[in-house]
VMD Tcl script that builds the backbone (N, CA, C; Angstrom):
set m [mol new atoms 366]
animate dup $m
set s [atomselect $m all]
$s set {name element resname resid chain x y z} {
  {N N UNK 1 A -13.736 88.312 -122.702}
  {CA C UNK 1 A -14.019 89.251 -121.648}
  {C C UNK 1 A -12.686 89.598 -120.993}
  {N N UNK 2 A -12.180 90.967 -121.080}
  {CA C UNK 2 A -11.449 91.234 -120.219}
  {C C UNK 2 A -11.376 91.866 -119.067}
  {N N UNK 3 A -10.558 91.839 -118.294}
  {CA C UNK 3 A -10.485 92.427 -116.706}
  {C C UNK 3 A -9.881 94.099 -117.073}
  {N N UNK 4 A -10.231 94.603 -115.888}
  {CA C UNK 4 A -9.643 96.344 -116.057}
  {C C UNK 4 A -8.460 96.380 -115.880}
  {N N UNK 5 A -7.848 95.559 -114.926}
  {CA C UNK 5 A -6.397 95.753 -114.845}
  {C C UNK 5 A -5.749 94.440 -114.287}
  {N N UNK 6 A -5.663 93.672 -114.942}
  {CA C UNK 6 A -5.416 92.002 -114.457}
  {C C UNK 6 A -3.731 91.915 -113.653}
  {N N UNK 7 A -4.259 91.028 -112.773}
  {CA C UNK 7 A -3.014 90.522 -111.600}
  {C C UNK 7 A -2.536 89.510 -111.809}
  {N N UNK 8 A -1.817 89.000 -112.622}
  {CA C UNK 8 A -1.477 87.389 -112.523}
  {C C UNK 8 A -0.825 86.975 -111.331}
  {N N UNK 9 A -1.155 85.744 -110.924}
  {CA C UNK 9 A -0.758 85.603 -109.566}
  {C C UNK 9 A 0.185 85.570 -108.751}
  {N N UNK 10 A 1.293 85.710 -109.912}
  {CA C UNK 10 A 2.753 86.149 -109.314}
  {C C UNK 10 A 2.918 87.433 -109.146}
  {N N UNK 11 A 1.729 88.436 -109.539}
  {CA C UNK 11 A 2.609 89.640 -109.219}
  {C C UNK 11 A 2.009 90.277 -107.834}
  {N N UNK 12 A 0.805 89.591 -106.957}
  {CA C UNK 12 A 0.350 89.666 -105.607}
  {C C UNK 12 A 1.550 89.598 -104.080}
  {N N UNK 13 A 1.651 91.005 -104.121}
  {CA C UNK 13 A 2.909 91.260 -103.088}
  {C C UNK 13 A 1.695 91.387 -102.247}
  {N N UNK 14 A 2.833 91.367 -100.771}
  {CA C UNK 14 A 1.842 91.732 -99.342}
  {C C UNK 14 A 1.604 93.054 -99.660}
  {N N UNK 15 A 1.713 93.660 -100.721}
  {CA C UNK 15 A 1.175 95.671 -100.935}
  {C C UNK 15 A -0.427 95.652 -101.844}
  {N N UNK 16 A -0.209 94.405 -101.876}
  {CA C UNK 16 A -2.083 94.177 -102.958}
  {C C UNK 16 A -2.722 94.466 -102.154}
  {N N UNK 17 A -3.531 94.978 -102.230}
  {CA C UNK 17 A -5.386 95.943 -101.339}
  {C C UNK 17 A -6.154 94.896 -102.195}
  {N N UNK 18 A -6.999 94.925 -101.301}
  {CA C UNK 18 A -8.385 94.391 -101.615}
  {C C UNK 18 A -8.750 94.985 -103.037}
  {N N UNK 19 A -8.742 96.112 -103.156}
  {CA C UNK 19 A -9.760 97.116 -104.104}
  {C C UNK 19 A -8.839 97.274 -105.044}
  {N N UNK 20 A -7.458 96.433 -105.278}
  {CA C UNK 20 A -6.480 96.185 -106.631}
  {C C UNK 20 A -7.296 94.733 -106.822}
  {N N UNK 21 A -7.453 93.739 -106.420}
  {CA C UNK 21 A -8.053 92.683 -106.582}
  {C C UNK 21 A -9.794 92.642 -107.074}
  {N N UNK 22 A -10.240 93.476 -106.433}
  {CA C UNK 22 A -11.772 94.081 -106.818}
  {C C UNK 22 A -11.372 94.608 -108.336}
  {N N UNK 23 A -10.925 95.687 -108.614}
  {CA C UNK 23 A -10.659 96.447 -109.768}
  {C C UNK 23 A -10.399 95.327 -110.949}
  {N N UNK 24 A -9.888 94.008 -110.943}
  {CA C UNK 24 A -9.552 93.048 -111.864}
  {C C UNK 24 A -11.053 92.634 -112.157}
  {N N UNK 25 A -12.070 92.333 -111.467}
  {CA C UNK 25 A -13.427 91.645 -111.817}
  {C C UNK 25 A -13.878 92.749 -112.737}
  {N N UNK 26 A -14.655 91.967 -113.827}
  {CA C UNK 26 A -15.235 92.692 -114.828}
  {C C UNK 26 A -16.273 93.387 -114.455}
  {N N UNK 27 A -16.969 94.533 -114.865}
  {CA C UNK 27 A -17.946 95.441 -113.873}
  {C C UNK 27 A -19.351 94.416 -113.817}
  {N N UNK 28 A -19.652 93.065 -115.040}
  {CA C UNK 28 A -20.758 92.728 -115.425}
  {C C UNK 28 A -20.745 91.873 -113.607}
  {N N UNK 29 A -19.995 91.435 -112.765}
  {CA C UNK 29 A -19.794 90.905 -111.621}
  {C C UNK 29 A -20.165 91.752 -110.556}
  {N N UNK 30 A -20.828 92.844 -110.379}
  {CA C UNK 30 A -21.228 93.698 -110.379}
  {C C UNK 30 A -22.703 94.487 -110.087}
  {N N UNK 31 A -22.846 94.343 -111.534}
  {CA C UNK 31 A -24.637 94.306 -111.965}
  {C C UNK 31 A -25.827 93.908 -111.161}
  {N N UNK 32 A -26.327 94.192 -110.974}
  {CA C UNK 32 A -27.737 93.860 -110.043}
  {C C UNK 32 A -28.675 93.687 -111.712}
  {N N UNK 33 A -29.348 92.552 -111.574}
  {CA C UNK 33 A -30.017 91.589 -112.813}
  {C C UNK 33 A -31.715 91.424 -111.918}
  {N N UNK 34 A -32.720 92.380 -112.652}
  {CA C UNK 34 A -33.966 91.510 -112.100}
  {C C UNK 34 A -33.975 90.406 -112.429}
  {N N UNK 35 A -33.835 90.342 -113.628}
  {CA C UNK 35 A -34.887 89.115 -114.187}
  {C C UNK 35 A -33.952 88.020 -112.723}
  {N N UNK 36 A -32.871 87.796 -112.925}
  {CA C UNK 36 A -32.149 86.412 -112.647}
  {C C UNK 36 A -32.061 86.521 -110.784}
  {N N UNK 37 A -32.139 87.834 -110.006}
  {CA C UNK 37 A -32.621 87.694 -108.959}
  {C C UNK 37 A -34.040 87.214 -108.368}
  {N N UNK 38 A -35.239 87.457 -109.206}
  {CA C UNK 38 A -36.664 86.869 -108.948}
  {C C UNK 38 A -36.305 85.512 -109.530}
  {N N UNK 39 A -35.668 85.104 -110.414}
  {CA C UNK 39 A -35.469 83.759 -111.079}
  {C C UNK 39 A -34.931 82.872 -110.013}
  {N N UNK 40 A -33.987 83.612 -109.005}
  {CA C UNK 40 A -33.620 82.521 -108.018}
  {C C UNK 40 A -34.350 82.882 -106.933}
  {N N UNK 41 A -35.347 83.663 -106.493}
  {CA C UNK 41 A -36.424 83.203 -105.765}
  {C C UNK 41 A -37.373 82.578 -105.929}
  {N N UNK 42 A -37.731 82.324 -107.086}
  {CA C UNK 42 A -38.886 81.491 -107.456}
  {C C UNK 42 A -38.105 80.255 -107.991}
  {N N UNK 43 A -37.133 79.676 -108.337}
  {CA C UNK 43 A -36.106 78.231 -108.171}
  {C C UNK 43 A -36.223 77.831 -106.853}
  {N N UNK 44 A -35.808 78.877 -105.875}
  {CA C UNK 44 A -35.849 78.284 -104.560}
  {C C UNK 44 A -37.266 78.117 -103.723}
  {N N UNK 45 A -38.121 78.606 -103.756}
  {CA C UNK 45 A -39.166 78.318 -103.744}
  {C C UNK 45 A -39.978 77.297 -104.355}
  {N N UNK 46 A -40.164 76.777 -105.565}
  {CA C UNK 46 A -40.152 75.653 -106.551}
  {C C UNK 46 A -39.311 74.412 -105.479}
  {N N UNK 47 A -37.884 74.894 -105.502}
  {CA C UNK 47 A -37.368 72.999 -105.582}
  {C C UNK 47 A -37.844 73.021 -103.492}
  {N N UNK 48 A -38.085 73.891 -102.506}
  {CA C UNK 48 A -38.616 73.530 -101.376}
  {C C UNK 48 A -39.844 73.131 -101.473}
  {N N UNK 49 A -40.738 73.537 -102.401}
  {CA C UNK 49 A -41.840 72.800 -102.274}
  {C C UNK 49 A -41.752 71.469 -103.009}
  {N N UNK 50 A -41.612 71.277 -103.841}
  {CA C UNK 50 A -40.841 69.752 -104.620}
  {C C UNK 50 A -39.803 68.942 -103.354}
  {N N UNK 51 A -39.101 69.831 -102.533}
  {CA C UNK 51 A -38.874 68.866 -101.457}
  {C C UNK 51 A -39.684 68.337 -100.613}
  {N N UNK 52 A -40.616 69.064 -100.035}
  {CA C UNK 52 A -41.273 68.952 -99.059}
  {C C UNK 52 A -42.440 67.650 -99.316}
  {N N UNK 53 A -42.496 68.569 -100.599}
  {CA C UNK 53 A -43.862 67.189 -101.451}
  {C C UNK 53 A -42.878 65.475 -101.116}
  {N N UNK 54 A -41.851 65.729 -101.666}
  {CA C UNK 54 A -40.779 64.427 -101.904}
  {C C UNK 54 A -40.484 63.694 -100.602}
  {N N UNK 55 A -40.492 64.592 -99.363}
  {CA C UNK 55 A -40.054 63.722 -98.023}
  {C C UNK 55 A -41.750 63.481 -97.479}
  {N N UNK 56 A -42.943 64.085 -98.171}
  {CA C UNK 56 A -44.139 63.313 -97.408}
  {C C UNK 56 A -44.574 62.633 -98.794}
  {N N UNK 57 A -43.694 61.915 -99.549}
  {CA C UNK 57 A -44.496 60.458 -100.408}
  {C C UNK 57 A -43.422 60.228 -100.523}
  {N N UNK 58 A -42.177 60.263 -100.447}
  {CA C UNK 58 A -41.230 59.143 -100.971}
  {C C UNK 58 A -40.564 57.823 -99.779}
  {N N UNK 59 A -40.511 56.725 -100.342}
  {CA C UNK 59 A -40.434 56.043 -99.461}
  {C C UNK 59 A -39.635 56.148 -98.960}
  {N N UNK 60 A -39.391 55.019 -97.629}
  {CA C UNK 60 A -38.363 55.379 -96.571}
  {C C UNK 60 A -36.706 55.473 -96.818}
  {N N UNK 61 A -36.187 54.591 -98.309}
  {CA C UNK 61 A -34.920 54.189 -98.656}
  {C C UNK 61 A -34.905 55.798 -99.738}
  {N N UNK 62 A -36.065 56.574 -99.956}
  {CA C UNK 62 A -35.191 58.069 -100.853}
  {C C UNK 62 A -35.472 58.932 -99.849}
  {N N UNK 63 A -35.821 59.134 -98.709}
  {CA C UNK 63 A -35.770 59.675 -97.653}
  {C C UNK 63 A -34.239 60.596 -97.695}
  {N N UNK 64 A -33.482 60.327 -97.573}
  {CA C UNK 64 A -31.996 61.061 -97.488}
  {C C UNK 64 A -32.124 62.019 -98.892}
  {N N UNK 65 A -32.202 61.895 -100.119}
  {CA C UNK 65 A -32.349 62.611 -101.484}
  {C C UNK 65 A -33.374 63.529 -101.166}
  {N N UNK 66 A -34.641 63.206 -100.807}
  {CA C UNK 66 A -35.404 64.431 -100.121}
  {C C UNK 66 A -34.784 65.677 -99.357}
  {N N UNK 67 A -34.272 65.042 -98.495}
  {CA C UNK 67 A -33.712 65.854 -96.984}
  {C C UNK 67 A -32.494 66.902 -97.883}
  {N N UNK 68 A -31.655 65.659 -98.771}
  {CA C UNK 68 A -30.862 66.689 -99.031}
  {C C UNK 68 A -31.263 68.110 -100.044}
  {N N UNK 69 A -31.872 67.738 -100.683}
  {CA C UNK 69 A -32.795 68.404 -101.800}
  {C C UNK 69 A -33.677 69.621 -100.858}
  {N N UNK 70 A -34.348 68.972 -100.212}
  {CA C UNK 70 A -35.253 70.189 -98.966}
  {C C UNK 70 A -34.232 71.204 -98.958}
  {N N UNK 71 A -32.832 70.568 -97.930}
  {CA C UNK 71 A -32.044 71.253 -97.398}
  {C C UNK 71 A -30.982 72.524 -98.194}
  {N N UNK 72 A -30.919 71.773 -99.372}
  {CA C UNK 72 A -30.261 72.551 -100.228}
  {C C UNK 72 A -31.076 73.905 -100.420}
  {N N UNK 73 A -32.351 73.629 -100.804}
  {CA C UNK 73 A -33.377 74.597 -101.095}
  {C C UNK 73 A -33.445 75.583 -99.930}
  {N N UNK 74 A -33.613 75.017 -98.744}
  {CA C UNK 74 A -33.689 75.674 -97.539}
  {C C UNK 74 A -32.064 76.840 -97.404}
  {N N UNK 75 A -31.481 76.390 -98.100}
  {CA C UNK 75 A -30.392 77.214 -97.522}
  {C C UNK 75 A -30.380 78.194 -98.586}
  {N N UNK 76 A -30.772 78.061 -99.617}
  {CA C UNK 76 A -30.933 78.941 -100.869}
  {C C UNK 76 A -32.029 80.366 -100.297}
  {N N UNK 77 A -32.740 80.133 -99.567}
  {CA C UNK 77 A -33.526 81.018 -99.350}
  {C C UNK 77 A -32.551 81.820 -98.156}
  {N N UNK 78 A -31.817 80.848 -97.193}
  {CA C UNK 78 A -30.988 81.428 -96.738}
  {C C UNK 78 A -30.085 82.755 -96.795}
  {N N UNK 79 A -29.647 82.486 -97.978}
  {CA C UNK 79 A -28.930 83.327 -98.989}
  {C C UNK 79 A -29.714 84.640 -100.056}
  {N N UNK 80 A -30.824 84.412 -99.967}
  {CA C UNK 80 A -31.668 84.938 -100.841}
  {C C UNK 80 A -32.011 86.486 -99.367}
  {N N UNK 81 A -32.432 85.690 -98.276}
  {CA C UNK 81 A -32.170 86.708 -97.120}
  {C C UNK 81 A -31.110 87.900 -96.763}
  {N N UNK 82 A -30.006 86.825 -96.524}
  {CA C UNK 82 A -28.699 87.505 -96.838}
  {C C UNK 82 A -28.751 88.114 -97.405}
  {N N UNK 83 A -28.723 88.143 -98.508}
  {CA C UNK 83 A -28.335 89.242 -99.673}
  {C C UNK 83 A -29.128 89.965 -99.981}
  {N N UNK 84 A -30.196 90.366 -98.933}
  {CA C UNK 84 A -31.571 91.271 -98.953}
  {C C UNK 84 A -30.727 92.334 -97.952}
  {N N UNK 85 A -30.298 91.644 -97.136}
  {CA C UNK 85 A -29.407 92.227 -95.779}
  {C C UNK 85 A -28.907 93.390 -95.885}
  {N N UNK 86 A -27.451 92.326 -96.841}
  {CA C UNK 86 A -26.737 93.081 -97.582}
  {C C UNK 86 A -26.849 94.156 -98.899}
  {N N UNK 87 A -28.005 94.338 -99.013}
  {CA C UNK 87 A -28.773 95.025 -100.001}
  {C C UNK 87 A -27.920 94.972 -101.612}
  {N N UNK 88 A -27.786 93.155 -101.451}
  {CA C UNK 88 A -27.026 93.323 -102.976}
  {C C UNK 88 A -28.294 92.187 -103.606}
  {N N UNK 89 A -29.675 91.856 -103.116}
  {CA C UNK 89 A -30.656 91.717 -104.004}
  {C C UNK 89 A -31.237 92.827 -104.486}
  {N N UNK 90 A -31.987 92.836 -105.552}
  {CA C UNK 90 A -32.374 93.629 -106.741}
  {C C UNK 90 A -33.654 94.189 -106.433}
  {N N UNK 91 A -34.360 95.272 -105.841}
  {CA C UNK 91 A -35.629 95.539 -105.725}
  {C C UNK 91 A -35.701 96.914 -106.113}
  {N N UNK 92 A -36.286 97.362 -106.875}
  {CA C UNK 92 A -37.024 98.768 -106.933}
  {C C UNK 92 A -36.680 99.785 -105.959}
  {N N UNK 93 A -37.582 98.990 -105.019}
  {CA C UNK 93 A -38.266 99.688 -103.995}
  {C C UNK 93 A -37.693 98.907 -102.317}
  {N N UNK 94 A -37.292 99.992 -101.157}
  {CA C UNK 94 A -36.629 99.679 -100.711}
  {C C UNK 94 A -37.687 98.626 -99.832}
  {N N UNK 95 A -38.930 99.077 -99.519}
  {CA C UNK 95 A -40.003 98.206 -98.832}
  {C C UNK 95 A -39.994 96.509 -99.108}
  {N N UNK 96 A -39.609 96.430 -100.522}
  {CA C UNK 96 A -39.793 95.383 -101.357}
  {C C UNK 96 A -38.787 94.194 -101.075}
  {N N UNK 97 A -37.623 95.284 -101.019}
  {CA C UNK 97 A -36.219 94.637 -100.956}
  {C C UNK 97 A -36.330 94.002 -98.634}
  {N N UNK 98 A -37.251 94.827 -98.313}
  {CA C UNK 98 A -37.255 94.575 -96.490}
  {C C UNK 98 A -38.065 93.595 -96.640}
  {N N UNK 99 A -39.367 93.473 -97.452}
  {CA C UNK 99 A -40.208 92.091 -97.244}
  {C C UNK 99 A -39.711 91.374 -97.480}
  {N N UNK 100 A -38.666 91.399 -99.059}
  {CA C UNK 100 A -38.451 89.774 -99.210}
  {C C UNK 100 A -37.521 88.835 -98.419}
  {N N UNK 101 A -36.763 89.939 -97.704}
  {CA C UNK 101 A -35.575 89.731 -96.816}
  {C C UNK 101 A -36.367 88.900 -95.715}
  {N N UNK 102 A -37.475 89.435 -94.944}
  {CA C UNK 102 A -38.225 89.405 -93.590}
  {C C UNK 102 A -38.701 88.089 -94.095}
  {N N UNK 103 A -39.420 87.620 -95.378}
  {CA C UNK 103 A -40.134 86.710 -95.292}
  {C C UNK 103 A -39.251 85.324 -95.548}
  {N N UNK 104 A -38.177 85.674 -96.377}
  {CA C UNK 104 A -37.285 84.518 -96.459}
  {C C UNK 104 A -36.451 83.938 -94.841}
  {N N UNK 105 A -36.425 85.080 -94.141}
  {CA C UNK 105 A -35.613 84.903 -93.201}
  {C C UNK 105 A -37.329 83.889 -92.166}
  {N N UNK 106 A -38.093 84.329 -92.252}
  {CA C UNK 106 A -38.886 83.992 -91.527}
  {C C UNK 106 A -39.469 82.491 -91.973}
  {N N UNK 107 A -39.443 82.418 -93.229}
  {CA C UNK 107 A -39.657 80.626 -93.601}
  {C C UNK 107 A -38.550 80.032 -93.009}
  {N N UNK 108 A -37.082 80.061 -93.574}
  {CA C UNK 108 A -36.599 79.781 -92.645}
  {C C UNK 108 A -36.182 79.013 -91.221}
  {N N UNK 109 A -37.077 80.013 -90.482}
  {CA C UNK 109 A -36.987 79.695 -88.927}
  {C C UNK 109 A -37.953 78.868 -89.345}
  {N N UNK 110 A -39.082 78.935 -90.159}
  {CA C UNK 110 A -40.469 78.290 -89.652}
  {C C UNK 110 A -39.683 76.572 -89.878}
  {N N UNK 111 A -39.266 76.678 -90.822}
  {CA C UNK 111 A -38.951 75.521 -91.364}
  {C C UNK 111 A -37.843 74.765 -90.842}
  {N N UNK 112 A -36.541 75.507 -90.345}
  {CA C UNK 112 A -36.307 74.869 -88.893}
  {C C UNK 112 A -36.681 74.197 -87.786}
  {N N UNK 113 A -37.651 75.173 -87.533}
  {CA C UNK 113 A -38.161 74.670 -86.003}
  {C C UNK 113 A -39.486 73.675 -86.646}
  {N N UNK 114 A -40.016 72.993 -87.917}
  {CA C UNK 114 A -40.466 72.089 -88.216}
  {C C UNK 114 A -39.778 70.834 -88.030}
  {N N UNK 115 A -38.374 71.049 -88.535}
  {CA C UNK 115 A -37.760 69.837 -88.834}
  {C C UNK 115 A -37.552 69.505 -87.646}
  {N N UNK 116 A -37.090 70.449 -86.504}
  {CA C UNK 116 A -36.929 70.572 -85.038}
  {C C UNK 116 A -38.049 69.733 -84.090}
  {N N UNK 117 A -38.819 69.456 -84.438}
  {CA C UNK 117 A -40.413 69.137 -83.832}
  {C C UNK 117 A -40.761 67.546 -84.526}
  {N N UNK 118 A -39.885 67.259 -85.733}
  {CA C UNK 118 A -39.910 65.760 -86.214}
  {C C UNK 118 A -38.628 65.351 -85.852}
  {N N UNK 119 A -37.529 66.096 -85.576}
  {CA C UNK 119 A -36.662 65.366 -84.484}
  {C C UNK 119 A -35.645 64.996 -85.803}
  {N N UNK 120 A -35.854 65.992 -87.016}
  {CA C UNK 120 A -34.852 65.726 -88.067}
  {C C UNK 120 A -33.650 66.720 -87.694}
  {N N UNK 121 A -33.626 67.438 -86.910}
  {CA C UNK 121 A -32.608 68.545 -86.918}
  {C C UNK 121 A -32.414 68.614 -84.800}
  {N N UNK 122 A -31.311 69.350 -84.393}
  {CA C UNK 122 A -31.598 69.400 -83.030}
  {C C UNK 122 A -32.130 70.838 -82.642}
}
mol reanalyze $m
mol bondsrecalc $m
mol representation Tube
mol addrep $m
């Protein structure tokens, strides 16, 4: 795979722009991908519920592997928001691309202010 116009890192003077550094990424960096954008909403969805299941049966000593696992997941949706925001997730339709944004952002909070209420978070 090559770049459009590659910079090796010695030749980055204080005259490099952003958009000489952009222009080096291959266009596939780029691409808006259904399949692999619904693929990481439904991963992140999957491993939060596999967390959630994991911190109400696992005993008290995998307690931390849960939390971190929840948390990881939790922030994935984070990002999954974000980038609804930023309208660099993948939707059709612009309605589509506002729900999934609204609802990720809104588990979220919910799921914050859960952990908030068991006194796992402040």
């Amino acid at each position: 795979m090559t770049a459009i116009s590659p910079l090796p890192p010695s030749t980055l003077t204080p005259q490099t722009t952003l958009r000489d550094i952009i222009n080096t990424l291959p266009r596939q960096c780029f691409a808006k991908d259904p399949f692999r954008a619904w693929l990481g909403v439904f991963t992140s969805l999957f491993a939060a519920i596999l967390g959630y299941l994991a911190i109400a049966s696992c005993p008290w000593y995998l307690l931390p592997l849960a939390w971190l696992w929840t948390g990881t997941a939790l922030t994935g949706w984070f990002v999954i928001g974000h980038d609804c925001g930023h309208r660099s997730f993948y939707a059709e339709l612009q309605e589509l691309k506002s729900d999934t944004e609204l609802l990720f952002q809104q588990l979220q909070s919910l799921s914050r202010q859960r952990m908030a209420q068991s006194g796992m978070v402040q």
